[in-house]
Structure formats: structure tokens, C-alpha cells
ROZA-289292 format. One record per residue (C-alpha): x, y, z; residue number from 0; residue in three letters. Coordinates in Angstrom, 1 decimal. Each point is the difference from the previous one (the first is absolute). Example, Ala and Ser with C-alpha at 12.3 -4.5 7.8 and 13.67 -1.06 7.14 Angstrom:
   east  north     up   k   r
   12.3   -4.5    7.8   0 ALA
    1.4    3.4   -0.7   1 SER
! end
This chain:
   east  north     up   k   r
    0.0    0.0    0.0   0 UNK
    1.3    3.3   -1.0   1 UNK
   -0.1    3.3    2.5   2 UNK
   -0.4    3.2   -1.2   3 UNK
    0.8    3.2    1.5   4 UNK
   -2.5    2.5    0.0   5 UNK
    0.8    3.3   -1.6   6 UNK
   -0.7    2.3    3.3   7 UNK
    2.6   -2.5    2.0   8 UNK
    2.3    0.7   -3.5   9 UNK
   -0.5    4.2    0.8  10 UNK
    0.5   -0.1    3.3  11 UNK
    3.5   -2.2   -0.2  12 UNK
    0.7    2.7   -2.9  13 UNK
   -1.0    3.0    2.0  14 UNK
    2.1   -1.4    3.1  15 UNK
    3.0   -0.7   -2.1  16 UNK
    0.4    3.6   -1.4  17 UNK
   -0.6    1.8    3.3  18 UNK
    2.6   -2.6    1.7  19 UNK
    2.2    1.0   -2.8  20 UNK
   -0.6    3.7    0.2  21 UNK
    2.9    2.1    0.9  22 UNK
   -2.0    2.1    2.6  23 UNK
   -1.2   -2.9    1.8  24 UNK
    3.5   -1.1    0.6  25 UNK
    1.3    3.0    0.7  26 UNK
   -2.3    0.7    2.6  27 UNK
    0.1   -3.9    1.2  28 UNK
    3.8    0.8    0.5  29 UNK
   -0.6    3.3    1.8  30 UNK
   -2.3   -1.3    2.3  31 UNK
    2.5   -3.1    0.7  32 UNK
    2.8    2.0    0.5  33 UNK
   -2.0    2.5    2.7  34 UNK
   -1.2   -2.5    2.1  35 UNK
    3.9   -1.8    0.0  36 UNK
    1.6    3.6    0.9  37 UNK
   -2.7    0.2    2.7  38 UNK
    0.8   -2.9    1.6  39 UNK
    3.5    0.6   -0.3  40 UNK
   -0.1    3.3    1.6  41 UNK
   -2.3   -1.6    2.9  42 UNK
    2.8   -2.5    0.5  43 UNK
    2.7    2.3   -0.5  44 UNK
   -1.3    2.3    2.9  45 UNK
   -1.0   -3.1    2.4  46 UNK
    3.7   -0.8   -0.2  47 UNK
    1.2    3.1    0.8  48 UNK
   -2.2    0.4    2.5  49 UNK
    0.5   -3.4    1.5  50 UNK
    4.2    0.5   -0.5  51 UNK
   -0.2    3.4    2.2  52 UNK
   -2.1   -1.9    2.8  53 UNK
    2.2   -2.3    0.6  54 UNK
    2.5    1.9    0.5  55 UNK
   -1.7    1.6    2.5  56 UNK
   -1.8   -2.9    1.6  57 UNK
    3.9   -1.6    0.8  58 UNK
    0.5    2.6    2.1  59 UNK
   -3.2    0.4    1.6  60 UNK
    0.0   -1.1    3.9  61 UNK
   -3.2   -0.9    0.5  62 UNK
   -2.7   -2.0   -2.2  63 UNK
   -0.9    2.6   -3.0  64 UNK
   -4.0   -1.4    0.3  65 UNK
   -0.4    0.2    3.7  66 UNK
    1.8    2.9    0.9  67 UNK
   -1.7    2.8    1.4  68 UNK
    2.6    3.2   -0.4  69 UNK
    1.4    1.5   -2.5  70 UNK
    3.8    1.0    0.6  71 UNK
    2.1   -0.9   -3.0  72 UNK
    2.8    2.3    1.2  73 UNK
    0.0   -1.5    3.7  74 UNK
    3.6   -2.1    0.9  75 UNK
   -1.1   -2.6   -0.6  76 UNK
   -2.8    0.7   -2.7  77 UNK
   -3.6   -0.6    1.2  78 UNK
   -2.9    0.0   -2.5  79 UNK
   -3.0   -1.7   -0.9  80 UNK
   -3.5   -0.4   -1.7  81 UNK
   -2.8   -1.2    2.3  82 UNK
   -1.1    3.9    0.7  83 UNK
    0.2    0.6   -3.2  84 UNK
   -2.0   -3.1   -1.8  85 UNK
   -2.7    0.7    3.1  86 UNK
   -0.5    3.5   -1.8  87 UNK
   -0.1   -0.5   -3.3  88 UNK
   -2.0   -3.2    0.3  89 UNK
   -2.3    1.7    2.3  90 UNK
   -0.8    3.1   -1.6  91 UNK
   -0.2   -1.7   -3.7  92 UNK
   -2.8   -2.0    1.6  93 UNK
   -1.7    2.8    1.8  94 UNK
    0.1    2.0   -3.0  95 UNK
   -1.6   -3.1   -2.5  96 UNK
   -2.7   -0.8    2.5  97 UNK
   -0.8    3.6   -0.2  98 UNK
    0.1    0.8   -3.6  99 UNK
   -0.6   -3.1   -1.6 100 UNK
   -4.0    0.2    0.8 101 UNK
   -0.2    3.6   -0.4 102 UNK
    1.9   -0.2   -3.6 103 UNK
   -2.5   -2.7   -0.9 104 UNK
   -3.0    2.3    0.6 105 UNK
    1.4    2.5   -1.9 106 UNK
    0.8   -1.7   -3.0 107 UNK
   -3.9   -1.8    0.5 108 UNK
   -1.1    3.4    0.3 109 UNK
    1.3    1.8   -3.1 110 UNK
   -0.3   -2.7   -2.5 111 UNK
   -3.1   -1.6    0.7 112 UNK
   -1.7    2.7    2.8 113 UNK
    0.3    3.7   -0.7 114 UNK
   -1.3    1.8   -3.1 115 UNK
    2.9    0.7   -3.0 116 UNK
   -0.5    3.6    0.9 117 UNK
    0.9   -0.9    3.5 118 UNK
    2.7   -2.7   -0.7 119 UNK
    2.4    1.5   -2.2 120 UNK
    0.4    2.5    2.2 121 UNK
    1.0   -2.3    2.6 122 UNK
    2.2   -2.5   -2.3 123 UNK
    1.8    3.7   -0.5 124 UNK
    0.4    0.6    3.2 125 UNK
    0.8   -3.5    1.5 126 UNK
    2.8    0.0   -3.0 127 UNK
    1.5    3.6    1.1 128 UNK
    0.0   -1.6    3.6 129 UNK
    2.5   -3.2   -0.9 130 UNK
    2.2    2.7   -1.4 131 UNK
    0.6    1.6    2.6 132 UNK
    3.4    0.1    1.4 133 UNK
    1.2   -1.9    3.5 134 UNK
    1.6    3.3    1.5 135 UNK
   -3.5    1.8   -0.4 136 UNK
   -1.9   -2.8    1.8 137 UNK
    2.6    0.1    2.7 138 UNK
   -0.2    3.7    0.8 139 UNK
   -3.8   -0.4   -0.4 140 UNK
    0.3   -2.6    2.5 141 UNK
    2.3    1.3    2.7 142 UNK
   -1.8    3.6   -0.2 143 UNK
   -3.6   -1.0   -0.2 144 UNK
   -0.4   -4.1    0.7 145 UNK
    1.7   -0.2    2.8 146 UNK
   -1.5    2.8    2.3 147 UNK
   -3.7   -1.1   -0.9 148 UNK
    1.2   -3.9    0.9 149 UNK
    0.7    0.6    3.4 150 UNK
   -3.6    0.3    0.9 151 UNK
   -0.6   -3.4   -1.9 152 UNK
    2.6   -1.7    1.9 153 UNK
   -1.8    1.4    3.5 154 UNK
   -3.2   -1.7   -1.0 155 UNK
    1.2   -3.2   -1.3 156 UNK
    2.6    0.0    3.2 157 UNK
   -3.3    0.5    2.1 158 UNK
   -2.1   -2.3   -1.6 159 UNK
    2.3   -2.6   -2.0 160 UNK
    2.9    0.2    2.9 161 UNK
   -1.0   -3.7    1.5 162 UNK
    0.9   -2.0   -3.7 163 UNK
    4.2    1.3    1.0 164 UNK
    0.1    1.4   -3.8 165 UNK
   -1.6    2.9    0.5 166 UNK
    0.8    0.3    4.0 167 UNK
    2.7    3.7    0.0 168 UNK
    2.1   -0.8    2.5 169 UNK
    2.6    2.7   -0.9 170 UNK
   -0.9    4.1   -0.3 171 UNK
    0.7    2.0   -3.2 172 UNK
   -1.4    0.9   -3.5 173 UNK
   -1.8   -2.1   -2.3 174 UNK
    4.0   -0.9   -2.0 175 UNK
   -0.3   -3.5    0.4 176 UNK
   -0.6   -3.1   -2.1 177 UNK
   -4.2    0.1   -0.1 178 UNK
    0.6    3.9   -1.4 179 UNK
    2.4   -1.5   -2.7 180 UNK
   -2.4   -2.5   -0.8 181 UNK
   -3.0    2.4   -0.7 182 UNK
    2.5    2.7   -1.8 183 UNK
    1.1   -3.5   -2.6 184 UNK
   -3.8   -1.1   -0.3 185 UNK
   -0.5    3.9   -1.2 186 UNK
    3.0   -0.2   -2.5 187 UNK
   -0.9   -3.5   -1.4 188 UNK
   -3.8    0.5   -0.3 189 UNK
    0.4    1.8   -3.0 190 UNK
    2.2   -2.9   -1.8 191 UNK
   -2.4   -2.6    1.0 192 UNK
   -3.2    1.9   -0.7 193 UNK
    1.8    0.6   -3.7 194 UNK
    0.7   -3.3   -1.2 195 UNK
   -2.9   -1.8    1.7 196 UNK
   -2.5    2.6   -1.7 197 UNK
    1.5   -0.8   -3.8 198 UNK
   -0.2   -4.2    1.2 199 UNK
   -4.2    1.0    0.8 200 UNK
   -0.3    1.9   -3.5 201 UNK
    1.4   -3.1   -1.7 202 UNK
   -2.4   -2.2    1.3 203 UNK
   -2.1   -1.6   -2.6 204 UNK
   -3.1    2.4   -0.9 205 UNK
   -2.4   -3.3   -0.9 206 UNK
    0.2   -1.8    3.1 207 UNK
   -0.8    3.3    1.6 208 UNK
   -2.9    0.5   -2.3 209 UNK
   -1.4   -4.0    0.3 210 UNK
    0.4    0.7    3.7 211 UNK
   -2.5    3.0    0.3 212 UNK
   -2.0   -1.7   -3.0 213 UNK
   -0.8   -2.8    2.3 214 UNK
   -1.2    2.5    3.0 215 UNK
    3.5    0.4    1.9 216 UNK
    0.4    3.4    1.8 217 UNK
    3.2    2.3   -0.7 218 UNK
    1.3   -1.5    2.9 219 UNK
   -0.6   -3.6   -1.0 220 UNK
    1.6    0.4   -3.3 221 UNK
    3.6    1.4    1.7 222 UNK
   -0.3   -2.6    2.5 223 UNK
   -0.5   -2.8   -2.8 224 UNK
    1.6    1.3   -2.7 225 UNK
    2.7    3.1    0.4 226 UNK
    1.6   -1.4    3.9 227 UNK
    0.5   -3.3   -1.4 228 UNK
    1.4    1.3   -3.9 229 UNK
    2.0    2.4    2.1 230 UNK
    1.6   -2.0    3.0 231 UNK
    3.4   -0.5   -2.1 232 UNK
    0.2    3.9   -0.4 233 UNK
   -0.7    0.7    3.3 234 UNK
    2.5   -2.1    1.3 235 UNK
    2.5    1.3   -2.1 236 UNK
   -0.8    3.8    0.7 237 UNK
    0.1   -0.9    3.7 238 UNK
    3.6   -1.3   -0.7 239 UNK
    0.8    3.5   -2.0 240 UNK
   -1.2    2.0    3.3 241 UNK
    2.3   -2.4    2.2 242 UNK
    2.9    0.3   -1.7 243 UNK
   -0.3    4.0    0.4 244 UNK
   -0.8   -0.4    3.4 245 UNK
    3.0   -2.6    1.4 246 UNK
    2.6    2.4   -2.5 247 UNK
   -1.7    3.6    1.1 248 UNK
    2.9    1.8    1.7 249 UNK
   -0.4    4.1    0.1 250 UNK
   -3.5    0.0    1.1 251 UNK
    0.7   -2.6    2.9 252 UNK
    3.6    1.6    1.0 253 UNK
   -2.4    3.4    0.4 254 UNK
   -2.8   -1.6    1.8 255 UNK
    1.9   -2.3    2.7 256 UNK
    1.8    0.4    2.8 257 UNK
    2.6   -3.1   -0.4 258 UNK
    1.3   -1.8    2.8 259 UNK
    1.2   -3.7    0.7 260 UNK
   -2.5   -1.2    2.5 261 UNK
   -2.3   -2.8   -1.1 262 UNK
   -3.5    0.8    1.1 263 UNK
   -3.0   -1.8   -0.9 264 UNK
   -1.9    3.6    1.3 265 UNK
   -0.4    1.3   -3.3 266 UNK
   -1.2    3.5    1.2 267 UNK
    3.0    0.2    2.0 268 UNK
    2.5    2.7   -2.0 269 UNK
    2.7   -2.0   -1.4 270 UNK
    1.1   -2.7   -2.0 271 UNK
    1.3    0.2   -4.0 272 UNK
    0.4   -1.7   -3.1 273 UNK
    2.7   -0.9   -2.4 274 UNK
    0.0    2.7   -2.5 275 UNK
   -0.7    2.4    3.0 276 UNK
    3.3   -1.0    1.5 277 UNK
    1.7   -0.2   -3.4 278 UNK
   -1.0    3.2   -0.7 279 UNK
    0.7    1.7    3.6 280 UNK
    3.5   -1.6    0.5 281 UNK
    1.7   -0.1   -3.5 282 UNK
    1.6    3.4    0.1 283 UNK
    1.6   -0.4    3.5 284 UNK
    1.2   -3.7   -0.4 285 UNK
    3.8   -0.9   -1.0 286 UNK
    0.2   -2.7   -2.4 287 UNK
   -0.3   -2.7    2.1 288 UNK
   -3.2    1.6    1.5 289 UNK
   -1.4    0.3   -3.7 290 UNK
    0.9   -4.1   -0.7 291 UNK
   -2.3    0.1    2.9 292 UNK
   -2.4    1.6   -1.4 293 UNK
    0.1   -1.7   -3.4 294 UNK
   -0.6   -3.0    2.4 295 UNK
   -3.2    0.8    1.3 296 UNK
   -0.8    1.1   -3.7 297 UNK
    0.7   -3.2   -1.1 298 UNK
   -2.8   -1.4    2.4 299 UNK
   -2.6    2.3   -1.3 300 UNK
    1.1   -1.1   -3.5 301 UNK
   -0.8   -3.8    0.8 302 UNK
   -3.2    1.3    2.1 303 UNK
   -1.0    1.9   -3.1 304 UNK
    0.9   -3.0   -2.7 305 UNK
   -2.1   -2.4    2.4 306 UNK
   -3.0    1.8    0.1 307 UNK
    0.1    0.3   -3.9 308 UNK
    0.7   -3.5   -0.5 309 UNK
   -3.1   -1.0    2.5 310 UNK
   -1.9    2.6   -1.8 311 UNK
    0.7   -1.5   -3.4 312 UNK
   -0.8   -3.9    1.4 313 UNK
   -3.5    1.5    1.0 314 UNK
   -0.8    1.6   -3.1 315 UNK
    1.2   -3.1   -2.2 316 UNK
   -2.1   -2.7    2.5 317 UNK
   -3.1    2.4   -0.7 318 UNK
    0.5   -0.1   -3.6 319 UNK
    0.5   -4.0    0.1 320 UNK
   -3.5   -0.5    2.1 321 UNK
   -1.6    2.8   -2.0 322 UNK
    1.3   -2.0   -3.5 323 UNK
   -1.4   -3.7    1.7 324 UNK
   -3.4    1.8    0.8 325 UNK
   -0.1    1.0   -3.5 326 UNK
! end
């Protein structure tokens, strides 16, 4: 028995052949090749230097660099560590997602699916001008204005909240510690993560809104059946934009809080910091050794920062696996 190939299988293979062979295509194959290798060589390039500066500082370190609780890179013998420092950042980050992650949501719900276009272009404008906004602005902003109005805050949820440990102040001072950093980094990320997740909402797909309110869903019913669930991958994502700013954020922090190297699970206590904080607040003064130092607790953030991506990208591809087997 003799097979023929039909002449739309004949086109296609035809069609395919020419734009494999077409210089453009390859050109921009090779491009894209090439960017993604000098990427990753530049990511490994500064992992190694970073890693080769640590341990030089780490070999002379007298203590253990994760539990240590001071900071004293110059001392005889040298004294450093991180654990004050991973508190912060950690601590903050988290304060400042649990905040703005819901809020971000809303917004984005809001102005794509909520607010009249009169109404939401204005406020796409506006949320936009808002992520643009430079570190050193929303630092002043928070030491001149945040801060003062927070001490009242801290009073009530002292009073009231005082018995859960968190929220007990057992320290007097202004509002420069870790739950102030936290709100100032929800403020700065909101605007990312209401960005991104508001583009992911417009994308989702117009005919499973429409069959939604065609068979008697409200507006609510359709974003809870059909944009949450199209939009969960972006979401995620955007969350992970706003959390890189917020664990890197260095000017606005080193304004805002008071650092010091007492561990304190108070968070309205003044105190505490973070890595970029420290970077940031220490480079100028420090010899070399104190900067290998430095480029050591870097190096930490880096691998904090490259984990959280990498668990981040594991969630997003497991959605898109049980979305695919759903299909």
C-alpha cells in the first residue's frame, strides 16, 4: 500500500524549511544563545569573586560567621557575624510581602476589572510614576513623615497586642525599628507587584470571562473562577519582583533604622538591620579586610536572593504542569 503525503503537510515542511534557513532567524537564534551564556557567565563570574573575597575573610574570622551576633571586623582578633543581620532582612522582607502582597492584588483587581477606564488609567498612571520612584525619596519620606506618625501605632498595638512577645515594646524610642522597615518596603514594592500582577489580570482570556457571566456568575465569581486561577503564575512571580527589591533595598532602610547588634524578637523595639543596610552604612569606614567582610555578608544575600528565585521558579513551573494535566 502506497502513502501519500498530503499537500498542507508538504507546505508546512516547505514553509518550516525556509524560515529555519532564513538568515534572520539564525541571527537572532544566535543572539539570544549568546545572551543568555554571557549572563550566566557573569552570574558565575561574580559568585566567584564574591565567594573568593569571603573566604578570605571568613579564615580570619574568630567566631562562627552565621551565629555571631557583633560586628567588629577591625577588633584583635576580628569579630563579625550574620545572625542580626539575616534576622533583619528576613524579617522585614516578610513583614513587607504580608503587607503588600494583598493590598497589590486589590489594586490590580481594581483597575483592570473594577474601576471605570476614565477612572483606571488614571491610576495605572499613577501606580507606574509610583514604582519609579527613587529609594533615597522613600527614605527621607519615611524618616520625616512615617516614623513620627508610627509611634502612636506602636503604643496601641504595645497595649493591645503586647501579650503575643512580637508586638510587646520592651525598649523606649522612636518608631526606627524592624516593623517601621517592614511597612516603608511594603510601600516601595506595592507598586511593582500591583504593576505586573494587573497586565497578568488583562491577559486573562476574555471568553471564559464572558461564558462565566453568560451562565449567571457575578463579577466576583468570574475573577474568582477564571482571572485568580489564569493569574496565580503571575502573581507569584510579581511577589518575587517585590522581594527581591525588598531583601536588596539599602538607602531607604539605612535612613529609616536605627542599627544595632542585638537580636530581638520585639520588633517594635528600635534596632536591628539588614545586609544591604550594613553594606551600605559601613563600606566607607572599613579597611580592606573590613570590606572582604562585607563582600561576605553580600555573598549571603546573593545565595538568599538566588534561592528564593529558584523556589519561585519550581512553583511557577509545578503550576503550569497541574494546569497542563487539568487540561
Amino acid at each position: 500500500m502506497v502513502t501519500t503525503t498530503p499537500p498542507a503537510m508538504d507546505k508546512n515542511r516547505s514553509r518550516r524549511a525556509t524560515s529555519a534557513a532564513r538568515p534572520g532567524d539564525r541571527i537572532f537564534s544566535g543572539l539570544s544563545k549568546g545572551s543568555g551564556i554571557t549572563l550566566l557567565v557573569i552570574m558565575a563570574a561574580i559568585a566567584g569573586f564574591l565567594t573568593y573575597r569571603a573566604i578570605l575573610a571568613i579564615s580570619k574570622d574568630s567566631t562562627n560567621f552565621f551565629t555571631t551576633f557583633e560586628w567588629n571586623p577591625a577588633g584583635n582578633p576580628p569579630v563579625f557575624g550574620i545572625a542580626v543581620l539575616a534576622f533583619g532582612t528576613i524579617v522585614s522582607s516578610v513583614i513587607a510581602m504580608v503587607i503588600a502582597v494583598p493590598v497589590a492584588i486589590g489594586i490590580a483587581l481594581f483597575i483592570s476589572h473594577y474601576a471605570p477606564r476614565k477612572l483606571a488609567k488614571p491610576l495605572a498612571y499613577v501606580v507606574d510614576l509610583l514604582a519609579a520612584v527613587p529609594s533615597i525619596i522613600y527614605g527621607l519620606w519615611g524618616a520625616i513623615f512615617l516614623v513620627p506618625y508610627l509611634d502612636g501605632l506602636n503604643q496601641w498595638l504595645d497595649e493591645y497586642l503586647g501579650w503575643t512577645y512580637i508586638f510587646d515594646k520592651s525598649a523606649d524610642g522612636v518608631a526606627r525599628n524592624l516593623f517601621t522597615v517592614g511597612i516603608l518596603l511594603a510601600i516601595m514594592i506595592l507598586p511593582i507587584i500591583t504593576n505586573v500582577t494587573r497586565e497578568v489580570f488583562l491577559q486573562a482570556p476574555k471568553m471564559h470571562e464572558e461564558a462565566a457571566l453568560a451562565l449567571g456568575a457575578t463579577r466576583w465569581e468570574v475573577i474568582r473562577m477564571a482571572v485568580l486561577p489564569f493569574g496565580r503564575s503571575g502573581i507569584i512571580s510579581a511577589s518575587m519582583l517585590g522581594l527581591g527589591r525588598a531583601l536588596g533595598e539599602t538607602m531607604a532602610v539605612a535612613v529609616v533604622l536605627s542599627p544595632s547588634f542585638l537580636l530581638s524578637g520585639h520588633l517594635l523595639d528600635p534596632g536591628g538591620g539588614t545586609f544591604a543596610q550594613n553594606i551600605a552604612a559601613k563600606f566607607n569606614e572599613a579597611d580592606e579586610f573590613g570590606r572582604d567582610a562585607l563582600i561576605a555578608s553580600g555573598l549571603v544575600l546573593f545565595v538568599i536572593t538566588l534561592l528564593v528565585n529558584g523556589a519561585a521558579r519550581m512553583i511557577i513551573a509545578r503550576r503550569k504542569e497541574y494546569s497542563g494535566a487539568n487540561a
